[in-house]
Phi, psi and omega in degrees: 000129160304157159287348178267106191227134174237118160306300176268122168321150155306143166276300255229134193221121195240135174202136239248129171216137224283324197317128170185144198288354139191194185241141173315169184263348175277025199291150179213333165322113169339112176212142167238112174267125181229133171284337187251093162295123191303090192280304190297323198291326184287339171302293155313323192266345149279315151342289183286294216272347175280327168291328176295313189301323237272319181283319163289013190171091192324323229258326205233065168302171193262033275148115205298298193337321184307315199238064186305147169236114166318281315136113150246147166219140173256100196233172192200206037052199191225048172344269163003301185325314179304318181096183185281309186296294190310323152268026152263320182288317175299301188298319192283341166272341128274021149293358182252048171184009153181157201239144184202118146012167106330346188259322202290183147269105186236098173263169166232132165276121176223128162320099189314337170281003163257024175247128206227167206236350167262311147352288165312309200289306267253295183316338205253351182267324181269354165131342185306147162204027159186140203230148164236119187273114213275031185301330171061323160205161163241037157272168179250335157254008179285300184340292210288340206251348157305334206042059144306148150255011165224173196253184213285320179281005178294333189262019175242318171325306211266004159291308187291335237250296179342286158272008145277356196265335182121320192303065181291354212267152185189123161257177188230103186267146176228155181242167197225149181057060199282182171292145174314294201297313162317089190314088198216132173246112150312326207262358189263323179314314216279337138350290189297290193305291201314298208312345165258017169043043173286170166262036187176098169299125180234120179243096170270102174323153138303134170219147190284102268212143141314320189237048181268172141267348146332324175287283168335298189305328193282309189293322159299334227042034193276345183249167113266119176338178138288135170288174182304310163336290190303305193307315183310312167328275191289345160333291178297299192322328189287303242277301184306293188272004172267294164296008160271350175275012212104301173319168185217127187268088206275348201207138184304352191225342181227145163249135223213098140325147172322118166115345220250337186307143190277114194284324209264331164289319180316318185311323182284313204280028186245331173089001175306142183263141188226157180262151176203125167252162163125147157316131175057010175304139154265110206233146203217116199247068162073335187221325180223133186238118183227178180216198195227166153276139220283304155322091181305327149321316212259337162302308185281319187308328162273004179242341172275334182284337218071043191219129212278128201294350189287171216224310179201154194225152127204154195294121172304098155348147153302333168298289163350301171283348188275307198280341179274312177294319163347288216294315179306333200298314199248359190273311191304156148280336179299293163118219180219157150293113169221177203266135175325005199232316208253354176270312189312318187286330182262068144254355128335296205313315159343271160329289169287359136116343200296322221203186209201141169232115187221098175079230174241022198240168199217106205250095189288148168236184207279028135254350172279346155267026168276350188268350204316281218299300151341299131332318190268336161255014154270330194289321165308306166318293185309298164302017185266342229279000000 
């Protein structure tokens, strides 16, 4: 039996593709940097693992019908990387093992320099109908000190491009809280990104990673972090200047015009269970969570024996499962349920500006969620007690 077991199929499907023309320095990410991406091969190698789930696991017959989807999301890596053709042959190929509306939500995450206005049509003809877009800054030297491959006008460019193909729906990602000595007027990105009218933000500190190259620097002493103050600044500054636009700050990291919320990530801060193929995919049925392995040679090489690519699995505890709806819980606007005994305990948080009581449910706002990892493990604690 596979590790990957459902009672019910998953709605939601994530699948992970590795590819990119080199690695960012803050990069931390399952990645194959290749100049020529191995399309057919990677293709194939999805393939066999959608026929190995699909025979390893009843819930996920091999027969589209079996297996309706909400939600497909193509994330990496660099997807975008795959070409026009090349994510039209992934959706179809995973459409002969699962079927998903007119309804559904299918993104891909793209690099602004593979998006072609040919390109666009091609994705968009193949079921994409939302892209989240890896612009990250619209300084030219933060670009350069990231090692972006593309420059600051590929991102208005690969905007235009989008919605001429049909594809409005787009988010826009930015990283936030670079090192001082890097020339980035944060309150001017986030200007520039509105001025391109997305319906959907994804905003990330920077953090420094070990085995990065941004990590290598620090460990030379070619960098200095940014401190905790600048991250609260721009933290707050985005919080300020996206709901004054409008925008609904829904998530400690997103932002969402009405209507607009990222259907396929809410499934992780929902706790719901979703499927993920592809090297180093993490996948999760409600109680066990496992993953394939990370190295994409060693994913297809195993997947050509017929020998199943997950690498490790574990079961949660109920204690486990508890401190994880907690953290998610607490990531939302939705917030949590808690008992007159566990509100009584955040009426600090209160006092201190972290949080909201709306009903029986308990809400942060976005100075408590500078706080999430700490909040989320007083709370827990305390609900242990």
């Amino acid at each position: 039996m596979s590790e990957l077991s459902f009672r019910v199929p998953p709605r939601h499907l994530y699948v992970h593709v590795p590819f990119c023309a080199r690695r960012c320095s803050y990069c931390d990410f399952s990645i194959a940097v290749r100049r020529e991406v191995p399309v057919s091969d990677y293709i194939e190698g999805i393939r066999r693992e959608l026929e190995l789930r699909g025979r390893a696991d009843e819930s996920l017959d091999a027969s589209a019908e079996h297996w309706p989807l909400d939600t497909l999301y193509l994330g990496g890596g660099t997807p975008s990387r795959l070409g026009g053709a090349g994510i039209a042959e992934l959706l179809a190929t995973i459409r002969s093992h699962a079927s998903w509306d007119d309804g559904a939500e299918v993104t891909l995450e793209a690099n602004p320099d593979d998006v072609s206005l040919e390109s666009a049509a091609v994705w968009r003809a193949a079921g994409i109908n939302r892209v989240s877009l890896g612009a990250q800054s619209f300084s030219p030297p933060a670009l350069e000190w990231m090692r972006r491959t593309h420059d600051v006008d590929q991102i208005g460019e690969a905007v235009n491009h989008l919605r001429a193909a049909g594809i409005n729906q787009f988010s826009i990602d930015l990283i936030f809280a670079l090192p001082d000595d890097i020339p980035r007027d944060w309150s001017d990105d986030l200007a520039r990104a509105l001025a391109l009218r997305p319906d959907h933000l994804s905003l990330y500190g920077l953090t420094v990673e070990p085995h990065t190259p941004l990590g290598h620097w620090r460990e030379r002493g070619e960098i200095t972090e940014s401190p905790e103050a600048r991250y609260e600044r721009d933290f707050l500054l985005a919080d300020a200047t996206l709901t004054a636009a409008d925008f609904e700050h829904y998530e400690v990291s997103n932002y969402a015009l009405p209507g607009a919320r990222a259907r396929h990530n809410s499934s992780y801060w929902l706790h719901v269970p979703y499927a993920a193929i592809g090297p180093s995919a993490h996948r999760f049925d409600g109680a066990r969570r496992s993953w394939n392995v990370a190295p994409y040679a060693e994913w297809l090489r195993r997947l050509r024996e017929g020998i199943d690519p997950t690498d490790g699995s574990e079961m949660l505890t109920p204690e486990e499962i508890g401190a994880e709806a907690t953290y998610v819980g607490l990531r939302t606007t939705d917030g949590l349920v808690l008992s007159d005994e566990l509100l009584a305990h955040t009426a600090r948080w209160l006092d201190a500006g972290w949080a909201s009581i709306v009903g029986d449910r308990i809400k942060l706002t976005p100075l408590g969620w500078l706080r999430l990892d700490a909040l989320a493990v007083d709370l827990t604690h305390a609900g242990s007690r």
